[in-house]
Structures are given as structure tokens and as C-alpha cells.
LOMARTOR-372691 format. One record per residue (C-alpha): x, y, z; residue in three letters. Coordinates in Angstrom, 1 decimal, always signed. Example, Ala and Ser with C-alpha at 12.3 -4.5 7.8 and 13.67 -1.06 7.14 Angstrom:
2
<atom x="+12.3" y="-4.5" z="+7.8" r="Ala"/>
<atom x="+13.7" y="-1.1" z="+7.1" r="Ser"/>
//
This chain:
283
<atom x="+65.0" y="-15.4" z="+4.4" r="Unk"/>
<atom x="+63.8" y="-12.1" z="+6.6" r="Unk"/>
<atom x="+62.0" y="-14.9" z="+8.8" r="Unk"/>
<atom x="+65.3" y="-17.2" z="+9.1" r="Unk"/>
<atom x="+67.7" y="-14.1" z="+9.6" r="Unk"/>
<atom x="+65.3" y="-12.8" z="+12.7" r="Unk"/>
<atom x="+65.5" y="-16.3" z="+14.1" r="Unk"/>
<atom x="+69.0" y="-16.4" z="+14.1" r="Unk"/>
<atom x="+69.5" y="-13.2" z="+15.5" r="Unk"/>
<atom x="+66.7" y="-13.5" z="+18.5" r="Unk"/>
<atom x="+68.2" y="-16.9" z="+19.2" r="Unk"/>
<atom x="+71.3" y="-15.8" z="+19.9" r="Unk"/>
<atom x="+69.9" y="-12.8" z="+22.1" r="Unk"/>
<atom x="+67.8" y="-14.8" z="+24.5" r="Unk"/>
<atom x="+72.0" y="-17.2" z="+24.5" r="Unk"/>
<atom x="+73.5" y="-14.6" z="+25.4" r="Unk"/>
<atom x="+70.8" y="-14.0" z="+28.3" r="Unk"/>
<atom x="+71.1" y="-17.4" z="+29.3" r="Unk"/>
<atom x="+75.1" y="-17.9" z="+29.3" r="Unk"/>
<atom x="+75.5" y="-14.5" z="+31.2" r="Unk"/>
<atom x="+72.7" y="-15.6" z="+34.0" r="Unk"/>
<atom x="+74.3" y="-18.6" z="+34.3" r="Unk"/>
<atom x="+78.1" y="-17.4" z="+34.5" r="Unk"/>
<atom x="+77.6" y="-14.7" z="+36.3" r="Unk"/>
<atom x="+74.8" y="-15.7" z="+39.0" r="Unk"/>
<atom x="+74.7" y="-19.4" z="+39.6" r="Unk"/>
<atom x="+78.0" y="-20.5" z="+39.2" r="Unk"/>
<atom x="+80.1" y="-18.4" z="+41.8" r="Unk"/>
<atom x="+77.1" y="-19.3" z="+44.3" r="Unk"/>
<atom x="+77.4" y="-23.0" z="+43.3" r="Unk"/>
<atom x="+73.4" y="-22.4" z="+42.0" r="Unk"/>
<atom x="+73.4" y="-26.1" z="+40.2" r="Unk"/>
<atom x="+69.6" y="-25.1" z="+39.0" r="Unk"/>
<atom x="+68.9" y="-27.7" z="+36.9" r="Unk"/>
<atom x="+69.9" y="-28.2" z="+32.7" r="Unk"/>
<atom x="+73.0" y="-29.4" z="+32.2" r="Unk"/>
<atom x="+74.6" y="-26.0" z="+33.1" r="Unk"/>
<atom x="+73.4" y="-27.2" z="+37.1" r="Unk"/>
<atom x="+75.2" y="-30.7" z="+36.2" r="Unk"/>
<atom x="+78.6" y="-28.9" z="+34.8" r="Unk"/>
<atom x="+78.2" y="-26.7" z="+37.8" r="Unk"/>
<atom x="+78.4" y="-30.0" z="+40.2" r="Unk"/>
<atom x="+81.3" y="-31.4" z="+38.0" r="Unk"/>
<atom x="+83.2" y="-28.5" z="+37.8" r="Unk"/>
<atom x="+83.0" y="-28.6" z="+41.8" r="Unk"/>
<atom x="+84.3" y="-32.2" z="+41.9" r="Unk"/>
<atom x="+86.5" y="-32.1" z="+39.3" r="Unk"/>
<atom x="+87.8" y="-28.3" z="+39.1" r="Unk"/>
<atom x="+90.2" y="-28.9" z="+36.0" r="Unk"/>
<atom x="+87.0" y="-29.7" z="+33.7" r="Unk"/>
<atom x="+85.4" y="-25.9" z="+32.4" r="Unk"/>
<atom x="+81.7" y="-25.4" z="+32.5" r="Unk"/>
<atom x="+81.4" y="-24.6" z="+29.0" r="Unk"/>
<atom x="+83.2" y="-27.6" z="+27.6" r="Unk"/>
<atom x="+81.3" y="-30.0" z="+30.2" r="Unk"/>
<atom x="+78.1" y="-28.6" z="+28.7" r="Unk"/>
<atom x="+79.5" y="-28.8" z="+25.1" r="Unk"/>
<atom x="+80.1" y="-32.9" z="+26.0" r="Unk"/>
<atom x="+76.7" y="-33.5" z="+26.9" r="Unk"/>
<atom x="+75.0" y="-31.6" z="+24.8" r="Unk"/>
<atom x="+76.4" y="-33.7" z="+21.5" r="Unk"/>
<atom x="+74.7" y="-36.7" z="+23.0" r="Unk"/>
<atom x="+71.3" y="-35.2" z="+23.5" r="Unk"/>
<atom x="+71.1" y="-33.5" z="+20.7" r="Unk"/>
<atom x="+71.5" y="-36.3" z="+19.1" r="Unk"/>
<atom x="+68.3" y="-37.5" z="+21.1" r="Unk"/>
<atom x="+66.1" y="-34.2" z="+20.0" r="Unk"/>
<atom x="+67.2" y="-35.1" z="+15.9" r="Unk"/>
<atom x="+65.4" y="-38.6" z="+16.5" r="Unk"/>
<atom x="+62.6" y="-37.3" z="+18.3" r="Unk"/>
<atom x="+61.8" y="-33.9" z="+16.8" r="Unk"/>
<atom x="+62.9" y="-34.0" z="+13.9" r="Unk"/>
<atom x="+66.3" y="-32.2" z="+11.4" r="Unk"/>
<atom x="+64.4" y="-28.3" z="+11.9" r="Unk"/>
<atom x="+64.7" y="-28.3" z="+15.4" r="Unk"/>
<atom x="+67.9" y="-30.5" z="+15.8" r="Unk"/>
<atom x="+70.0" y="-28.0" z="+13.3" r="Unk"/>
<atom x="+68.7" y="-25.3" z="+15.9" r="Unk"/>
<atom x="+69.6" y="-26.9" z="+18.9" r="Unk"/>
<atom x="+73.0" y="-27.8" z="+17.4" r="Unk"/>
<atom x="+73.8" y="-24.2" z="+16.7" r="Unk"/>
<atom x="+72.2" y="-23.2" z="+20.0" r="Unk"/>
<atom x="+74.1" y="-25.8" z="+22.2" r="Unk"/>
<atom x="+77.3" y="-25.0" z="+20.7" r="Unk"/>
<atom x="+76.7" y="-21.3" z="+20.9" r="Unk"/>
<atom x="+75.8" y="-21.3" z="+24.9" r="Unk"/>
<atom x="+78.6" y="-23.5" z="+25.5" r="Unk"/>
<atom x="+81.4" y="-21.1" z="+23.8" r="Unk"/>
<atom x="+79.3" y="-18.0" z="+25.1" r="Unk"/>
<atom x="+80.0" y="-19.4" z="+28.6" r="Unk"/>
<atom x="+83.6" y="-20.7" z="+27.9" r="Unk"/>
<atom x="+84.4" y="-17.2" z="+26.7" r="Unk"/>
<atom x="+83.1" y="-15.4" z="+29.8" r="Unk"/>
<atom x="+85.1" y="-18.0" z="+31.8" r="Unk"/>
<atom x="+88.2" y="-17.0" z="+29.9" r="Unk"/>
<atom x="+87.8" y="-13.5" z="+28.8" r="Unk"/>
<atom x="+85.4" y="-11.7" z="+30.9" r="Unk"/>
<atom x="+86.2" y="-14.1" z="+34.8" r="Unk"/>
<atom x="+84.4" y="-13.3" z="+38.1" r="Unk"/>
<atom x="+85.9" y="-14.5" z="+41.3" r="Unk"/>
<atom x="+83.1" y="-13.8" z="+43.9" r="Unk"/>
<atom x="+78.9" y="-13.6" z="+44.0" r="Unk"/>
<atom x="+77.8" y="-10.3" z="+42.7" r="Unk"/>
<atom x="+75.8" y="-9.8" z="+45.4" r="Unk"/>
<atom x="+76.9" y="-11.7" z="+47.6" r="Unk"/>
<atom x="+73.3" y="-12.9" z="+48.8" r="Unk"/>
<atom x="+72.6" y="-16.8" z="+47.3" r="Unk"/>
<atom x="+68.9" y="-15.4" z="+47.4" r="Unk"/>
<atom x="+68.9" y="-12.3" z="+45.1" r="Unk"/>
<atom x="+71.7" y="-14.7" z="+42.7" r="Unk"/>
<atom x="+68.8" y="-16.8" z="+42.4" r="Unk"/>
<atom x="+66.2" y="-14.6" z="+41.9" r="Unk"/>
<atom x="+67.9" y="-12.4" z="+39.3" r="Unk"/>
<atom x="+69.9" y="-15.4" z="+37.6" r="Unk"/>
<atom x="+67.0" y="-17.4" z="+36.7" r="Unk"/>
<atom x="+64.9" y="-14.4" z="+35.6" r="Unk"/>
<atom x="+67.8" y="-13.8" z="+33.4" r="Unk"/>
<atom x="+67.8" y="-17.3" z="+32.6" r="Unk"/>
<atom x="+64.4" y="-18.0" z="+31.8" r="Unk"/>
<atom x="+64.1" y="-15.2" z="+30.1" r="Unk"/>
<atom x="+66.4" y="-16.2" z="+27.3" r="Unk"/>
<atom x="+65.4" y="-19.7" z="+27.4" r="Unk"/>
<atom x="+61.6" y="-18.5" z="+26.4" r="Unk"/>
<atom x="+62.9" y="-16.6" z="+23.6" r="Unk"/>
<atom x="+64.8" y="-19.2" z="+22.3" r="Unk"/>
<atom x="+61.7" y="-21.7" z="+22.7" r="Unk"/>
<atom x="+60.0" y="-19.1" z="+20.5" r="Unk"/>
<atom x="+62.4" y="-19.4" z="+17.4" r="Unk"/>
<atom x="+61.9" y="-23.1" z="+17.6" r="Unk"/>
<atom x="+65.3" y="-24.1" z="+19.1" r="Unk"/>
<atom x="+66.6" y="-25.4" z="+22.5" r="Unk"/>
<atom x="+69.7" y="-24.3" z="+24.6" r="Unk"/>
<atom x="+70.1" y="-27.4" z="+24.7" r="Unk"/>
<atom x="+70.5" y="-30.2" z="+27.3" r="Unk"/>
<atom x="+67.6" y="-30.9" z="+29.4" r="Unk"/>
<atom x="+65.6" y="-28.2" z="+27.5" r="Unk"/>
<atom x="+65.4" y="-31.1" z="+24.7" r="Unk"/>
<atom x="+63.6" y="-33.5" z="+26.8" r="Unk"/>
<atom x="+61.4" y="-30.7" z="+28.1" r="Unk"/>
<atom x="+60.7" y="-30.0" z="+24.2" r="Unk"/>
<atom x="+59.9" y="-33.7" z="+23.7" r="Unk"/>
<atom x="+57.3" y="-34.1" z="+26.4" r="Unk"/>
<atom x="+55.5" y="-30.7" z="+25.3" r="Unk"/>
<atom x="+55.2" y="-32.2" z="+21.8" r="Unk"/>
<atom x="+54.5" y="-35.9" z="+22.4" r="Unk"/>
<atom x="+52.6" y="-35.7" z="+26.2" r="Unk"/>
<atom x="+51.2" y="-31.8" z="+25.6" r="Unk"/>
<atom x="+53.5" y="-30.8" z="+29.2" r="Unk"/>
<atom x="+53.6" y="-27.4" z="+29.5" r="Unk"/>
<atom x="+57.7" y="-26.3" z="+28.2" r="Unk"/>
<atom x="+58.1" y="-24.4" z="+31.9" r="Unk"/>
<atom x="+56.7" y="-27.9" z="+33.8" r="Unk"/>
<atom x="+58.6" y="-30.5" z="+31.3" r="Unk"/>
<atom x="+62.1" y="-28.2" z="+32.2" r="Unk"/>
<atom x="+61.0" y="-29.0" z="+36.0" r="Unk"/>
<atom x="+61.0" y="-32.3" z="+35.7" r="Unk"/>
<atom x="+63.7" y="-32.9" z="+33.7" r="Unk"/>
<atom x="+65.4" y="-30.7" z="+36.0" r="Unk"/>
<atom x="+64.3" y="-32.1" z="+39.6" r="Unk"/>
<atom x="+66.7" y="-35.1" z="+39.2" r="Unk"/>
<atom x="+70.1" y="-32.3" z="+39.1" r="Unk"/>
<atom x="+69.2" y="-30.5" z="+42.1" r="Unk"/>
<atom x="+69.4" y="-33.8" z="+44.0" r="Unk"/>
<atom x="+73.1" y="-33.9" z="+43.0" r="Unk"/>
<atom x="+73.3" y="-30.2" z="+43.4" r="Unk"/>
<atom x="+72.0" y="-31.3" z="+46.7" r="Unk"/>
<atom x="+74.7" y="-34.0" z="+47.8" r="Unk"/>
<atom x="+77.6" y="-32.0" z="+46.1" r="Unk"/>
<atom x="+77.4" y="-28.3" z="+48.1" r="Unk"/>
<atom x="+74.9" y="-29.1" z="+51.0" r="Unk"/>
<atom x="+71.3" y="-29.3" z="+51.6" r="Unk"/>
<atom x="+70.6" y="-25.5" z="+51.8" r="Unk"/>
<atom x="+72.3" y="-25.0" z="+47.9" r="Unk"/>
<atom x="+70.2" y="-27.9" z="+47.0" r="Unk"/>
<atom x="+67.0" y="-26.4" z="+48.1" r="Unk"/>
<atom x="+67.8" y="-23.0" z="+46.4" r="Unk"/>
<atom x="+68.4" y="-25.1" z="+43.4" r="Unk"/>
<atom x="+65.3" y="-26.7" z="+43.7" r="Unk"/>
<atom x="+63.5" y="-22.9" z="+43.9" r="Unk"/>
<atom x="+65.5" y="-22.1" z="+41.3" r="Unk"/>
<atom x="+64.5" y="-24.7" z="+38.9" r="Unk"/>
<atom x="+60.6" y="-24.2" z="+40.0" r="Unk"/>
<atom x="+61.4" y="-20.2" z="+39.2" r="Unk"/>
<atom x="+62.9" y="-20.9" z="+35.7" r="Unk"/>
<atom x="+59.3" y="-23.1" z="+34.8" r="Unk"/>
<atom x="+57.0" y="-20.4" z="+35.7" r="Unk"/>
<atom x="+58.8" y="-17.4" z="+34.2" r="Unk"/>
<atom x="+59.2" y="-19.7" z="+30.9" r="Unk"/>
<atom x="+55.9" y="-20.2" z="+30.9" r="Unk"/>
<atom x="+54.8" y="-17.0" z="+31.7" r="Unk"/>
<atom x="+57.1" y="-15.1" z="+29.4" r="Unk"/>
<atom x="+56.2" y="-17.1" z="+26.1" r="Unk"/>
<atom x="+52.6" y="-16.5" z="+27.2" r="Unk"/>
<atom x="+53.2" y="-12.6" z="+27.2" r="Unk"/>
<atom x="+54.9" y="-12.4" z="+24.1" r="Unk"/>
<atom x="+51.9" y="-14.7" z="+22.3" r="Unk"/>
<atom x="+48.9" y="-12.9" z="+24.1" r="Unk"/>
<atom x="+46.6" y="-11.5" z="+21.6" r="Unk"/>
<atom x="+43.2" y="-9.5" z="+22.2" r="Unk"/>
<atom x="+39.7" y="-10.9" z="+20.5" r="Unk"/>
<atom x="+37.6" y="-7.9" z="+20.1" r="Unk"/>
<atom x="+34.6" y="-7.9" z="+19.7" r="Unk"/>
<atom x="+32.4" y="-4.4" z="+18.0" r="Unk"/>
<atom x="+28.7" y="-3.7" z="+18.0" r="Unk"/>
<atom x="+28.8" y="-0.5" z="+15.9" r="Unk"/>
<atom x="+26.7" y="+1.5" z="+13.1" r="Unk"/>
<atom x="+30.1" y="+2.6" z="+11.7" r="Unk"/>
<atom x="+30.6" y="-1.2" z="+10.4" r="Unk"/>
<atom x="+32.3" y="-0.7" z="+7.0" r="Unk"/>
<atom x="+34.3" y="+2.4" z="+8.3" r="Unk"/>
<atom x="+35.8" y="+0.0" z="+10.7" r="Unk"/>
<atom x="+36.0" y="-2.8" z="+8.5" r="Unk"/>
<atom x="+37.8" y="-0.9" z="+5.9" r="Unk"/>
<atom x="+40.8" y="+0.2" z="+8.7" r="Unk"/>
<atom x="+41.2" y="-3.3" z="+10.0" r="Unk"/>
<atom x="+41.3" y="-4.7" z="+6.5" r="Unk"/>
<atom x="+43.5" y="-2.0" z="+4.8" r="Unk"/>
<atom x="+45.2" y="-0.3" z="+7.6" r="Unk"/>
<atom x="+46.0" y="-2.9" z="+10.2" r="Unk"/>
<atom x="+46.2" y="-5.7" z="+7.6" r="Unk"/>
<atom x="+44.2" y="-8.1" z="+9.3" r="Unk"/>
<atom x="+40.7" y="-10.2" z="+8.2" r="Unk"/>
<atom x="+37.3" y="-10.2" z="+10.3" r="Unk"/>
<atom x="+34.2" y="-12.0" z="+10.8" r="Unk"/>
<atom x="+30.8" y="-10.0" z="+10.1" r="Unk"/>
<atom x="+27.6" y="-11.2" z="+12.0" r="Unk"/>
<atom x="+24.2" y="-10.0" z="+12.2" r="Unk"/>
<atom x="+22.5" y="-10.8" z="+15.9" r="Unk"/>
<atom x="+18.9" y="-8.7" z="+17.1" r="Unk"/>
<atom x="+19.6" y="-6.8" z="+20.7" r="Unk"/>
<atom x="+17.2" y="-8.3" z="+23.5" r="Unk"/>
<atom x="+16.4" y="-4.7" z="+24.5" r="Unk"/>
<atom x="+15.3" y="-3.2" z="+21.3" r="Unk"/>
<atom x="+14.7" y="-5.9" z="+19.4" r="Unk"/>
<atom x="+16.7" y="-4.4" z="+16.5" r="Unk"/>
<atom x="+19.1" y="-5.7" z="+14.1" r="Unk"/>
<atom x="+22.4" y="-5.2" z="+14.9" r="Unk"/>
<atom x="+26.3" y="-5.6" z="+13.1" r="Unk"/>
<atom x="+28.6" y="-7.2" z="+15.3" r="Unk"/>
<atom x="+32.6" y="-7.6" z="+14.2" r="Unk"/>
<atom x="+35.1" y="-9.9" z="+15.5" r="Unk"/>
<atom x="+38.7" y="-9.8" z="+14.6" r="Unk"/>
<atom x="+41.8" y="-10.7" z="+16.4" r="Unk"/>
<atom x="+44.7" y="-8.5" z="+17.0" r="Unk"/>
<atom x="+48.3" y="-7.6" z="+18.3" r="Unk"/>
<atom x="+48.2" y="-5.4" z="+21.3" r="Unk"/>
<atom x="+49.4" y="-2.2" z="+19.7" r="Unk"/>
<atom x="+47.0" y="-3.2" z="+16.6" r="Unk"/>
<atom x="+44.0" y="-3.3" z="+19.1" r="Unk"/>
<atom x="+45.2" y="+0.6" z="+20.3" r="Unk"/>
<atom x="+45.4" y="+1.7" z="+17.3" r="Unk"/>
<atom x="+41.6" y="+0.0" z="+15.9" r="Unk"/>
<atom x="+40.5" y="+1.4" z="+19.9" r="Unk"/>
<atom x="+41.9" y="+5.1" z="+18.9" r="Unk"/>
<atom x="+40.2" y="+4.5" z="+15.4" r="Unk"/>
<atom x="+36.7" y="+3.9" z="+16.8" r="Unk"/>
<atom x="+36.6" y="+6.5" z="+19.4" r="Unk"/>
<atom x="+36.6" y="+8.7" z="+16.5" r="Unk"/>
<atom x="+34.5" y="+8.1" z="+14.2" r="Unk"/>
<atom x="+32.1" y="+6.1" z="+16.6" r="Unk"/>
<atom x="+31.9" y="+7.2" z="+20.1" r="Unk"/>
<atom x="+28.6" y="+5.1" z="+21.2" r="Unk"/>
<atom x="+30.0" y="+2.0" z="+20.3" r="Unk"/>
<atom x="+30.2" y="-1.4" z="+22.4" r="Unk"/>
<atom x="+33.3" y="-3.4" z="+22.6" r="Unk"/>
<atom x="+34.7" y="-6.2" z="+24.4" r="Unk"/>
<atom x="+37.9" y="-7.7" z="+24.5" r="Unk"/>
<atom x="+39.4" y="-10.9" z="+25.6" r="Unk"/>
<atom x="+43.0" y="-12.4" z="+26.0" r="Unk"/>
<atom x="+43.7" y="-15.3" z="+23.4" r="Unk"/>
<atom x="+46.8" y="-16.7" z="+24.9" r="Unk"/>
<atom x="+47.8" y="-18.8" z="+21.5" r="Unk"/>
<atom x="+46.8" y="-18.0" z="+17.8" r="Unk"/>
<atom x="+47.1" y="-20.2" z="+15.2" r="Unk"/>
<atom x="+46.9" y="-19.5" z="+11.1" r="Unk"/>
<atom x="+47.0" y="-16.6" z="+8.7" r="Unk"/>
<atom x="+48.7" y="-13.4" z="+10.3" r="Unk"/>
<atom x="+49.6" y="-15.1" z="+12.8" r="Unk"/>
<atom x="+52.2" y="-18.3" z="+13.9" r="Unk"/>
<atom x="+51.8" y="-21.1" z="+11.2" r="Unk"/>
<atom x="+50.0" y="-23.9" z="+12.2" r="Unk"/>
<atom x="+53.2" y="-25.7" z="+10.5" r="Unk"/>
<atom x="+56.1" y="-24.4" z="+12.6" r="Unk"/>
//
């Protein structure tokens, strides 16, 4: 319940990031980047009496539709919820909160903040196991059936929109739509891979059961116990491996600077992490 309630309230946090990057950066610069917010951008141009948010509501039924069949009821519930929720968010700002003009009034900085904004949300979204939607659901099928990166399959599922974007408002809008939709891959990408980074840590230490007791009963968490010899003095030697959450690994860092000052460590990044503790190799 705890997990389901979280998920519901972080999905419609990285929404509400999304709807307000797209409303109130791309569409008074015409920004069609991509997902089928960049398509209702174009049709909104060409046919002004159709809103955003209900153009995206449209299309969204039909590919959700598409995500059910290919993903399966978990995520399709999700992405039902999610679509309809970014659609109203947006339809709401268009009716309740309006803008008339560019923030900024520079198409550059639109873009640049917009789709950080934008990609942003869409990672955190990604993260609770649901889509916003559109494009973001074929993006979702080609990183679980082809192993495409989420940030590359939302590129090219996007590509084909900015050529639209491209024909609609000019070559120049087109070719910030196109940086745009390249923008909103990497800082996808690079945002779930921040939130999921974890630290392997590895101990050489005399103080082995001190330091095995405080990852076990303070932070919680299991480790692996090895004996290897050291090459230089040919003596045995207690090694520990354990994986943690960044502030976990400060806190077992402040920990052994205490009670063992002379001790080795390494740590490496582990950009995914799989099993007990940690995401379910289910999900």
C-alpha cells in the first residue's frame, strides 16, 4: 500500500513537471519537440480551434491501447491514469493559468529549460513504472522487447514529429525541435541513471565484525565476507563487499573512520541494482 501510495504521488509530480514544461516553454515558441504534445503543438497551429490537451487526450486512448497489448494491464492502468492526467494538467493551464507570449522570449533558453523540465518529469515517471503517455509507450516497448535505452527509444519515436514540426513553422523551429528531442533522450537517460546509482564498497579491515554488525543492524543491508592473502605480506586478510545507497555509504564511511582509521576501501558506481533491498527483479 505505502509502495502504491508513493507511486501515485511521484507520478503525478514528475506530470505536473512535464505539463508545465510543455505549456509554458514549447508551446508559445511553437517547440513541437517530439511526443504527441510536439504533434498537438503542430495541430493546434493548423487547426487553432482544437486544444492541446484534448488533442493529446485523443491520441493517447489509441496508444494506450497499444502499451496494454504489449506490456501488459500494470503498466497500461498507469499509463491510462498518467495520459489522462498530463492531458487535463495541460488543458487546465490552457484554461485557468494562459500565457500569451515566450517567457523568455529567446526560442534557445525555451528549449533548454523546457525540456530539462520536461525530461525531468518524464524520468520520474519512467521510474514508477508508467508513461506520459504517447510516444513514451513505444519508447517503453523497444526498451523492453529490443533492450533500447528509454532516452534513445523516445528519440526515435520522436524524430518522425519534428519533421512535421519542421514543415508546419519553418526549418529553423524544426531544427530546435530536433535539439530538443535529442536533449529530452539524454537528460532521461541521465536522470534515471542518477537516481539508481549505487556505490559497491569494497573493505580490507581488522575491525571486520564491528563493521559487519553496523551494516547489518544499522544500515539494514547484507554483505559478502571473503578471506584473500596480501601479495606484500603474505598475510591473511578479511575483505567485505556490500552495496549501498549514497547517504548509506557516508554514513558506513563516517563509521569506519572511527573505529578503523588504517583501513583500505574502494568504491565503485553500480549504475542498476537488482534483488533484495533494492528494485525487484519483478517490477
Amino acid at each position: 500500500m505505502k509502495k502504491s501510495i508513493r507511486e501515485f504521488i511521484m507520478i503525478n509530480i514528475g506530470l505536473l513537471f512535464v505539463a508545465a514544461g510543455v505549456y509554458y516553454f514549447l508551446i508559445p515558441s511553437n517547440l513541437a519537440a517530439g511526443g504527441i504534445s510536439g504533434l498537438a503543438i503542430v495541430m493546434n497551429y493548423l487547426v487553432p480551434q482544437i486544444p492541446v490537451g484534448l488533442f493529446m487526450l485523443i491520441v493517447n486512448v489509441i496508444l494506450f491501447i497499444v502499451g496494454i497489448a504489449f506490456i501488459g494491464k500494470g503498466f497500461g492502468v498507469k499509463t491510462i491514469y498518467s495520459s489522462i492526467a498530463l492531458s487535463s494538467m495541460i488543458w487546465i493551464l490552457e484554461s485557468y493559468f494562459p500565457i500569451t507570449e515566450p517567457l523568455a522570449g529567446d526560442m534557445f533558453i525555451e528549449l533548454i529549460f523546457g525540456m530539462l523540465v520536461i525530461g525531468a518529469g518524464m524520468a520520474i515517471v519512467f521510474l514508477n513504472n508508467a508513461s506520459t503517455g504517447g510516444t513514451d509507450i513505444i519508447a517503453k516497448i523497444l526498451n523492453k522487447y529490443l533492450h533500447v535505452n528509454i532516452g534513445m527509444g523516445v528519440l526515435i519515436a520522436d524524430f518522425f514529429i519534428t519533421l512535421a514540426a519542421t514543415f508546419a513553422f519553418g526549418i529553423r523551429t524544426g531544427l530546435y525541435a530536433l535539439l530538443g528531442v535529442i536533449i529530452n533522450g539524454f537528460v532521461i537517460d541521465n536522470f534515471i541513471e542518477g537516481i539508481e546509482v549505487n556505490k559497491q564498497v569494497t573493505i580490507i579491515t581488522t575491525k571486520v565484525n564491528e563493521i559487519n554488525s553496523f551494516i547489518i543492524n544499522v544500515l539494514g543491508r547484507g554483505a559478502t565476507i571473503y578471506t584473500a592473502r596480501g601479495a606484500y605480506t603474505n598475510e591473511p586478510k578479511d575483505i567485505i563487499i556490500v552495496v549501498l545507497e549514497r547517504r548509506e555509504f557516508i554514513k558506513l564511511r563516517n563509521f569506519i573512520k572511527e573505529i578503523d582509521p588504517k583501513a583500505f576501501i574502494t568504491v565503485n558506481k553500480v549504475h542498476e541494482t537488482l534483488g533484495e533491498g533494492f528494485k525487484s527483479l519483478i517490477s
